[in-house]
C-alpha positions in Angstrom: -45.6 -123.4 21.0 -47.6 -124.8 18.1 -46.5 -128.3 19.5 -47.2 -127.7 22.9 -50.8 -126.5 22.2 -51.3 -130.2 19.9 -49.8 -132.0 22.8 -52.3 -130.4 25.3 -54.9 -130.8 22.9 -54.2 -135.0 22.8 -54.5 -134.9 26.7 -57.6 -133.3 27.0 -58.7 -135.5 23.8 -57.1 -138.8 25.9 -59.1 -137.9 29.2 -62.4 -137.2 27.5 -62.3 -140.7 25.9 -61.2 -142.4 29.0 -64.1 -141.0 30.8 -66.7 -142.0 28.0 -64.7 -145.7 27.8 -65.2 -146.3 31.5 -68.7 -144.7 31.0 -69.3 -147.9 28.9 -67.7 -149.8 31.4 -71.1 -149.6 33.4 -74.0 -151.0 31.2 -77.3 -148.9 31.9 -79.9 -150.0 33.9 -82.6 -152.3 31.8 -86.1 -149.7 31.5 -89.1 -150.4 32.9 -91.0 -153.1 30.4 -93.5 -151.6 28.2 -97.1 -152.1 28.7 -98.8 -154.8 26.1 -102.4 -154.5 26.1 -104.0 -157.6 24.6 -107.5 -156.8 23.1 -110.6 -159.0 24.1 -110.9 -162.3 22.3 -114.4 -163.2 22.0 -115.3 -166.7 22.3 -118.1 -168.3 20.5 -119.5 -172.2 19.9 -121.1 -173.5 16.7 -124.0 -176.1 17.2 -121.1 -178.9 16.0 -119.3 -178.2 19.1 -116.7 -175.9 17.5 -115.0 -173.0 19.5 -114.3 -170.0 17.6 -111.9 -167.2 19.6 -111.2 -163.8 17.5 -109.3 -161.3 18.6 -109.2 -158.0 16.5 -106.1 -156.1 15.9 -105.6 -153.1 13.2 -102.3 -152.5 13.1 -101.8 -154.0 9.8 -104.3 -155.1 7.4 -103.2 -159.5 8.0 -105.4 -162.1 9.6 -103.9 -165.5 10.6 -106.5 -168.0 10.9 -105.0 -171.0 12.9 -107.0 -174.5 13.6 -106.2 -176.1 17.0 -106.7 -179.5 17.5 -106.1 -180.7 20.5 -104.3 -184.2 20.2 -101.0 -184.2 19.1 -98.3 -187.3 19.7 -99.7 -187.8 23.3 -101.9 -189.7 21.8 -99.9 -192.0 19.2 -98.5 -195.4 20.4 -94.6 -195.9 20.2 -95.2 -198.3 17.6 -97.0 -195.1 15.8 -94.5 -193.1 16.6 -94.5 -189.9 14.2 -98.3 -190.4 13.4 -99.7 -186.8 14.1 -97.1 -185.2 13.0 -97.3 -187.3 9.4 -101.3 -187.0 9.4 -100.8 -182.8 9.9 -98.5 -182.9 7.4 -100.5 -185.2 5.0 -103.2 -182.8 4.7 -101.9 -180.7 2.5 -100.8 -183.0 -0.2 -103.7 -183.4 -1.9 -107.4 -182.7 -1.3 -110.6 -184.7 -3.1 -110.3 -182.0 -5.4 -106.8 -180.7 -5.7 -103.5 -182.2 -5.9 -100.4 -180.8 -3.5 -99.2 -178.5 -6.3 -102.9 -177.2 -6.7 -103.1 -176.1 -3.3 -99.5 -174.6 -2.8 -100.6 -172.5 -5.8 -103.7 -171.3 -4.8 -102.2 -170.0 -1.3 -99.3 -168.6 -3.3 -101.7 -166.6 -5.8 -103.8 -165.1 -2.7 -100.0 -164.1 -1.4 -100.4 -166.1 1.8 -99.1 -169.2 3.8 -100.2 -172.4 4.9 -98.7 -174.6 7.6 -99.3 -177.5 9.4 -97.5 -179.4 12.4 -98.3 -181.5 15.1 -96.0 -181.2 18.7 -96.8 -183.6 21.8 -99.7 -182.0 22.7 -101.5 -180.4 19.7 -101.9 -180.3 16.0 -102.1 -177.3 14.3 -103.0 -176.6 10.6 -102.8 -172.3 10.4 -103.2 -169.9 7.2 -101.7 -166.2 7.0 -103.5 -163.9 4.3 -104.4 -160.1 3.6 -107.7 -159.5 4.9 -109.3 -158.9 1.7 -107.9 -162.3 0.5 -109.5 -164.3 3.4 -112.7 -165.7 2.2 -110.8 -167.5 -0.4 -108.2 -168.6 2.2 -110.7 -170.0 4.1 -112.1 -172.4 1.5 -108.7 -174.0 1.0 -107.9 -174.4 4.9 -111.2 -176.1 5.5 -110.7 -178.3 2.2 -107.6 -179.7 3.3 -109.1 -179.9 7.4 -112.5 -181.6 5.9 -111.7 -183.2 2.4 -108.1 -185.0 2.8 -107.0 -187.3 -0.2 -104.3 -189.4 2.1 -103.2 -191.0 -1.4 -100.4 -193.5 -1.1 -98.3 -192.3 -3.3 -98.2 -188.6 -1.2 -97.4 -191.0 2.4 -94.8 -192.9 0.4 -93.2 -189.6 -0.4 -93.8 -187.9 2.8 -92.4 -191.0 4.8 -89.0 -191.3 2.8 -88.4 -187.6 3.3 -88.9 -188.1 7.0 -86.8 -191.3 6.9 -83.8 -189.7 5.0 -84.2 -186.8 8.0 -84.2 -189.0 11.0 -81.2 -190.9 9.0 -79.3 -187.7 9.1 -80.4 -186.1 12.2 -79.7 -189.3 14.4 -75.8 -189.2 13.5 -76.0 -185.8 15.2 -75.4 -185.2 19.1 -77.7 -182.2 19.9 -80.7 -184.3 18.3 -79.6 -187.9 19.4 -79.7 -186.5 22.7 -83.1 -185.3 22.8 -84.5 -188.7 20.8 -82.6 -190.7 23.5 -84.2 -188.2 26.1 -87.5 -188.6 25.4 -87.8 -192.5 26.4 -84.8 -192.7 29.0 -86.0 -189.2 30.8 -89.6 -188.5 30.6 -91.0 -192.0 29.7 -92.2 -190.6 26.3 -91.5 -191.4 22.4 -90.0 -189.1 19.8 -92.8 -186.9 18.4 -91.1 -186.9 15.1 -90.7 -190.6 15.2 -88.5 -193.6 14.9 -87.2 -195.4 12.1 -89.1 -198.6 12.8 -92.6 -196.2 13.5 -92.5 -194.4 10.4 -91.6 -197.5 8.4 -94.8 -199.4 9.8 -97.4 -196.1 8.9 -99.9 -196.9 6.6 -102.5 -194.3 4.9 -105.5 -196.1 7.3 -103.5 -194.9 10.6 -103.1 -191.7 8.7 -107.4 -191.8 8.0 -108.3 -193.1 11.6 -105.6 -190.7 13.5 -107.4 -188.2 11.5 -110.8 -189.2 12.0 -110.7 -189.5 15.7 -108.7 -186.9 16.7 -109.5 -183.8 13.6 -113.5 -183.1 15.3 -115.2 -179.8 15.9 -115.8 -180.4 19.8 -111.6 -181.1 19.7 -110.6 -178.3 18.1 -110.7 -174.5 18.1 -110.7 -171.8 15.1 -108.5 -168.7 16.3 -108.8 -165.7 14.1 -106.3 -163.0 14.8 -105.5 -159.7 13.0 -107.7 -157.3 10.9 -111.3 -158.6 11.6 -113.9 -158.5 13.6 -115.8 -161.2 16.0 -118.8 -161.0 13.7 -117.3 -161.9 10.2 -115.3 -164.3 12.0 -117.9 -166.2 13.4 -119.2 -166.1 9.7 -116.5 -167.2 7.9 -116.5 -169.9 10.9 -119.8 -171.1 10.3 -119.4 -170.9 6.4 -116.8 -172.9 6.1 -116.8 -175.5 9.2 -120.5 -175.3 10.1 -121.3 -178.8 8.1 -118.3 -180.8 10.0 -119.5 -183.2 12.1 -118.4 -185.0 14.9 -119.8 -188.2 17.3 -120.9 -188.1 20.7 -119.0 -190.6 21.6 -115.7 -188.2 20.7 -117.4 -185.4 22.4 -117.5 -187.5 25.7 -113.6 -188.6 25.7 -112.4 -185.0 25.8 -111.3 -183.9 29.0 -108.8 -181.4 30.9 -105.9 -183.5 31.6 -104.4 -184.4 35.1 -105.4 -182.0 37.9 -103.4 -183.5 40.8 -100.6 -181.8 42.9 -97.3 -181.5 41.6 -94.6 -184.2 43.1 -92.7 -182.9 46.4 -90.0 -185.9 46.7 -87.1 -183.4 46.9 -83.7 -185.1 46.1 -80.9 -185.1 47.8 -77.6 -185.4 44.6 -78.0 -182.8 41.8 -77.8 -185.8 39.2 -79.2 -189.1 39.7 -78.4 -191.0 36.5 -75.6 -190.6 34.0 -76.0 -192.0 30.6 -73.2 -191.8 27.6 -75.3 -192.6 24.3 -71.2 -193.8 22.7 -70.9 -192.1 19.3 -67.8 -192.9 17.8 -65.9 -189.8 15.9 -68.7 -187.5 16.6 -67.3 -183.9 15.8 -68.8 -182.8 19.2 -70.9 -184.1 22.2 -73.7 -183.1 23.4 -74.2 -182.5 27.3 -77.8 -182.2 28.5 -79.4 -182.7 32.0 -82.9 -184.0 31.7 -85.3 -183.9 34.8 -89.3 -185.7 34.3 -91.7 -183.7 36.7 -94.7 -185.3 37.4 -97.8 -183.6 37.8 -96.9 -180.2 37.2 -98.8 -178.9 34.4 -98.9 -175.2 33.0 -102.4 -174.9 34.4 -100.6 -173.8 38.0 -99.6 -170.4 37.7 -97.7 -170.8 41.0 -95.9 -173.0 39.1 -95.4 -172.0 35.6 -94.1 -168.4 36.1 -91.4 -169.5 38.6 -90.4 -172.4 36.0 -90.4 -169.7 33.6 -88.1 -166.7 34.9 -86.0 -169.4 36.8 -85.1 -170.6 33.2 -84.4 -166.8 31.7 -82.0 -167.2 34.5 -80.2 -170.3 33.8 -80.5 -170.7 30.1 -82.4 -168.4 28.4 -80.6 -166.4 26.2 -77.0 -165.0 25.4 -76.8 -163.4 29.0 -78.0 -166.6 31.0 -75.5 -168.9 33.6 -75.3 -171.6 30.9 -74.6 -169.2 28.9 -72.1 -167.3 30.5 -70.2 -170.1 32.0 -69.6 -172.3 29.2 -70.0 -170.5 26.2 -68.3 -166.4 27.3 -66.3 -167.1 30.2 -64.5 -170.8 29.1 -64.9 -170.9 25.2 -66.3 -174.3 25.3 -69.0 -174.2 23.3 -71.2 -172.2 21.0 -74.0 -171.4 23.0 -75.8 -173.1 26.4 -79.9 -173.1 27.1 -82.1 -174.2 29.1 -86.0 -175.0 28.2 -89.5 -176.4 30.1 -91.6 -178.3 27.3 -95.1 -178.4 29.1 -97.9 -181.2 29.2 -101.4 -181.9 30.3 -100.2 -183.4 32.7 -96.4 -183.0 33.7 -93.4 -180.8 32.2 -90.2 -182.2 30.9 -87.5 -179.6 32.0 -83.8 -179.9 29.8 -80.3 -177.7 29.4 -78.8 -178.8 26.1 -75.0 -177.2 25.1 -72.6 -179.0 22.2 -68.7 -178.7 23.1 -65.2 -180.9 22.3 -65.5 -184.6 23.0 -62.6 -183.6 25.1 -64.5 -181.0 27.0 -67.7 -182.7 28.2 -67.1 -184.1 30.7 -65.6 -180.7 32.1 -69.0 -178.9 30.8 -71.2 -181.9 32.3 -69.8 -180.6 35.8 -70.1 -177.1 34.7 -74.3 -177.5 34.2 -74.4 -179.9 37.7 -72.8 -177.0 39.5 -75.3 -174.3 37.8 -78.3 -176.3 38.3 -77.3 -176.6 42.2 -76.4 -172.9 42.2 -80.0 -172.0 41.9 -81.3 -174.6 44.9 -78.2 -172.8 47.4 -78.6 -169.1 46.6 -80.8 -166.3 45.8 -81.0 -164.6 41.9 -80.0 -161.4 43.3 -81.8 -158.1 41.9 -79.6 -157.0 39.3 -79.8 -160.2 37.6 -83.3 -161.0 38.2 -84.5 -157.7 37.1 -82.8 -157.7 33.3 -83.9 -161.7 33.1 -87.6 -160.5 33.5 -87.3 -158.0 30.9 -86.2 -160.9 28.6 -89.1 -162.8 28.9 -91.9 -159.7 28.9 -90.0 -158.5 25.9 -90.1 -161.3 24.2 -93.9 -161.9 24.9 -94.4 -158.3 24.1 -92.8 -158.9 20.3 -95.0 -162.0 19.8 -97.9 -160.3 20.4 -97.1 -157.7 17.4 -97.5 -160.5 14.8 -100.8 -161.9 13.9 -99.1 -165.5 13.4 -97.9 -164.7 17.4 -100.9 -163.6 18.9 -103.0 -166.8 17.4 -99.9 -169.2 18.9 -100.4 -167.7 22.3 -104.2 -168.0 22.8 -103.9 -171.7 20.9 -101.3 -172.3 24.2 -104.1 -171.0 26.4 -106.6 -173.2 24.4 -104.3 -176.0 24.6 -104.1 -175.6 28.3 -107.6 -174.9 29.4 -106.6 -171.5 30.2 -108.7 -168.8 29.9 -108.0 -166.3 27.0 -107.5 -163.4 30.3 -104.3 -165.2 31.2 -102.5 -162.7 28.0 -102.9 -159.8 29.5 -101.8 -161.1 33.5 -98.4 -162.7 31.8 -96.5 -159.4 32.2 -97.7 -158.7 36.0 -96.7 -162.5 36.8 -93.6 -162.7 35.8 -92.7 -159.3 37.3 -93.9 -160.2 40.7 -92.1 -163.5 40.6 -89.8 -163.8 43.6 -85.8 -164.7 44.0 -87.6 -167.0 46.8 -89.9 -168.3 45.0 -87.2 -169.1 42.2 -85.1 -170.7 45.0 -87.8 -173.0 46.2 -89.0 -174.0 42.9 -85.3 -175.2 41.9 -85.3 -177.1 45.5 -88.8 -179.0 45.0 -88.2 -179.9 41.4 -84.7 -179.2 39.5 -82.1 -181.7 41.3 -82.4 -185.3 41.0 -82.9 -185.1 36.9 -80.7 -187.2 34.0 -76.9 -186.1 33.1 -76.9 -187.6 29.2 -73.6 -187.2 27.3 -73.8 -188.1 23.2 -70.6 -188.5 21.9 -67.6 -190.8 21.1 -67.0 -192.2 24.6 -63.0 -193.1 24.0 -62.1 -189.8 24.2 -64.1 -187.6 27.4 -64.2 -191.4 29.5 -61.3 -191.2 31.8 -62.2 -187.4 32.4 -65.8 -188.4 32.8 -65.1 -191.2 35.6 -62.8 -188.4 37.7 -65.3 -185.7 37.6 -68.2 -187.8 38.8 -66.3 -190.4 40.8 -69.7 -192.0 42.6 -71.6 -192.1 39.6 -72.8 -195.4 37.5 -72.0 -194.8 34.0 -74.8 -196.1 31.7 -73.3 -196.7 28.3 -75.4 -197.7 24.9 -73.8 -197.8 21.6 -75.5 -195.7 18.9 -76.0 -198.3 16.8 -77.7 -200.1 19.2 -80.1 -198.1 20.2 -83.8 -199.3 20.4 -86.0 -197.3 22.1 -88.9 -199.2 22.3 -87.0 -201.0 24.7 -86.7 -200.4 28.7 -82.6 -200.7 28.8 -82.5 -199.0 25.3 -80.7 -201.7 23.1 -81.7 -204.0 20.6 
């Protein structure tokens, strides 16, 4: 009897924990996103042509103070190449008054940070302190912004560092892919820099890069976190009031290209095929690489489209890259997608590492995705979750004081006004499946398929799956991208 009732008991205890396993079967639905109010950010000029934009936020008692100056690598030569982002990264070793080691201390002892970094379009030199530490904050960022030592001895140090990096880093697929990139797809140089570039800096292209670029009527001071408009605008004009600029500067500065994005569509999903031949790599690296002229993140018609058409195809765990290569096939360790905007244009890339002996295989696998999106609609249940990816994200960088000063810099950066934070969330959730579909017609197909890794072994494979393809080969070895066909 006893063993009857225990038997009984296992069944009922069996069905109960099939139900709840195929309960789990069935994800639940993704919420609605939350709301993310943005306060005001209140924008103010100082008689040197400075902008200052605060926004106040009391959640926790931090202020990041971040310095955006708008020039960045855009406006290096290739023979510069790495010049901003060695000039932002040369003002903090060493002040007219304080060494490196001087002014990593006195950040340290006020419990704060100090960064600097220069990307294509902007430079950036940004400080993250307790509010009641700020004043003295602010007297080292505007020493190191206004008073730069550039001694030789700091650029010497600074430029074999870099060097030993780019040694490294150009032995590795994922990054030799993305240095090759930059001049064979979008007509560009490396922002970090090349060998040759950084060899050739000197501390005067440091001074003049510096000079010309580093002005009030460039440049805006963002202050985010615990503090009001008014001491912001005081600390502002305390501390940067004196910098001066030239006219001459002031008249140079302008908004970037306005004209209409390109409309050529293309007929094949990959126009060019290029194998950058790295001989026992570990890996390869498979990226597709598409230059789009003229379409800036200034068109909102444009931009949000871009940007939840990439949620979709490569941004994050549960993307199509994703999901193709990395979850259903095992071939690599993870598959994204990313738009890196301009003035002027955007450079739009998929990047995924697998087995020499499976790229060509996953090379196929990212021309069939891309050409997914141009044939067929994102249907609701995966446009809806992919939405909530991005607004969640945005809605998590907007908690952080070091977040919140990014994003209006972007604006800044943009000439975009400082309203656009609060219409992000609305945007993205009234994007379209159509307008995603159209977007990847005008613009996606027609882009670069560029393979980095050793050739011998994915070549055969390669030739079958693209049959009526060119295949572009350049040793690594031989690269030289200051050249048109990329060799020395």
């Amino acid at each position: 009897m006893k063993a009857n009732k225990f038997i009984n008991f296992l069944c009922i205890l069996s069905v109960f924990a099939a139900s709840a396993f195929a309960q789990t079967e069935v994800p639940p639905k993704p919420g609605a996103p939350r709301p993310t109010k943005i306060p005001v950010v209140v924008e103010k000029k100082l008689q040197n042509g400075l902008t200052i934009a605060a926004v106040e936020r009391k959640n926790v008692p931090l202020v990041t103070v971040e310095l955006l100056v708008k020039s960045g690598a855009s406006v290096e030569s290739i023979e510069k190449a790495g010049l901003a982002n060695l000039t932002a990264s040369m003002l903090t070793k060493g002040t007219k008054t304080k060494t490196a080691s001087e002014i990593a201390e006195a950040i340290e002892f006020l419990g704060g940070s100090i960064n600097t970094a220069a990307g294509w379009n902007n430079s950036v030199v940004q400080i993250t302190v307790m509010n009641d530490k700020l004043d003295q904050a602010m007297a080292i960022l505007s020493d190191v912004v206004l008073n730069p030592s550039f001694k030789q001895e700091e650029l010497d140090l600074l430029k074999s560092q870099t060097l030993d990096g780019l040694t490294y880093n150009l032995k590795q697929p994922g990054f030799l892919a993305n240095y090759v990139a930059a001049k064979y797809s979008f007509g560009e140089h490396p922002a970090g820099g090349t060998p040759d570039a950084i060899n050739k800096i000197t501390t005067e292209d440091v001074a003049n890069f510096k000079n010309a670029n580093y002005v009030p009527a460039n440049s805006v001071l963002i202050f985010a976190g615990d503090i009001n408009a008014s001491r912001a605008n005081s600390l502002a004009q305390k501390f940067f009031g004196s910098w001066t600029t030239t006219k001459e500067r002031e008249l140079a500065i302008t908004k970037g290209n306005t004209q209409s994005p390109e409309n050529n569509i293309e007929k094949e999903t990959v126009k060019r095929l290029l194998v950058v031949d790295l001989p026992n790599s570990g890996q390869a690296s498979v990226n597709y690489t598409r230059n789009l002229q003229n379409l800036n993140r200034s068109k909102k018609e444009v931009f949000f489209p871009a940007s939840v058409l990439n949620s979709v195809l490569g941004g994050g765990y549960s993307s199509r890259l994703n999901q193709e290569i990395r979850i259903k096939r095992g071939l690599s360790y993870g598959a994204g997608s990313g738009f890196s905007w301009r003035n002027s244009k955007t450079n739009f890339s998929t990047r995924t590492q697998t087995k020499n002996e499976s790229a060509a295989e996953v090379a196929q696998l990212v021309e069939a995705e891309i050409q997914r999106l141009t044939d067929s609609d994102v249907s609701d249940n995966e446009l809806v979750p992919r939405k909530l990816v991005l607004t969640g994200d945005f809605g998590r960088d907007m908690e952080t004081t070091v977040g919140l000063a990014d994003k209006i810099g972007e604006l800044y950066g943009f000439y975009l006004p400082t309203t656009e934070l609060n219409s992000f969330i609305p945007n993205v959730q009234s994007t379209s499946a159509a307008q995603i579909k159209d977007f990847a017609q005008k613009y996606l197909k027609g882009g670069d398929l560029i393979i980095v890794g050793d050739y011998s072994v994915f070549k055969d494979d390669l030739a079958k799956r693209f049959p009526n393809m060119k295949i572009e080969v350049v040793k690594a070895d031989n690269l030289d991208l200051s050249k048109d066909d990329l060799q020395k």
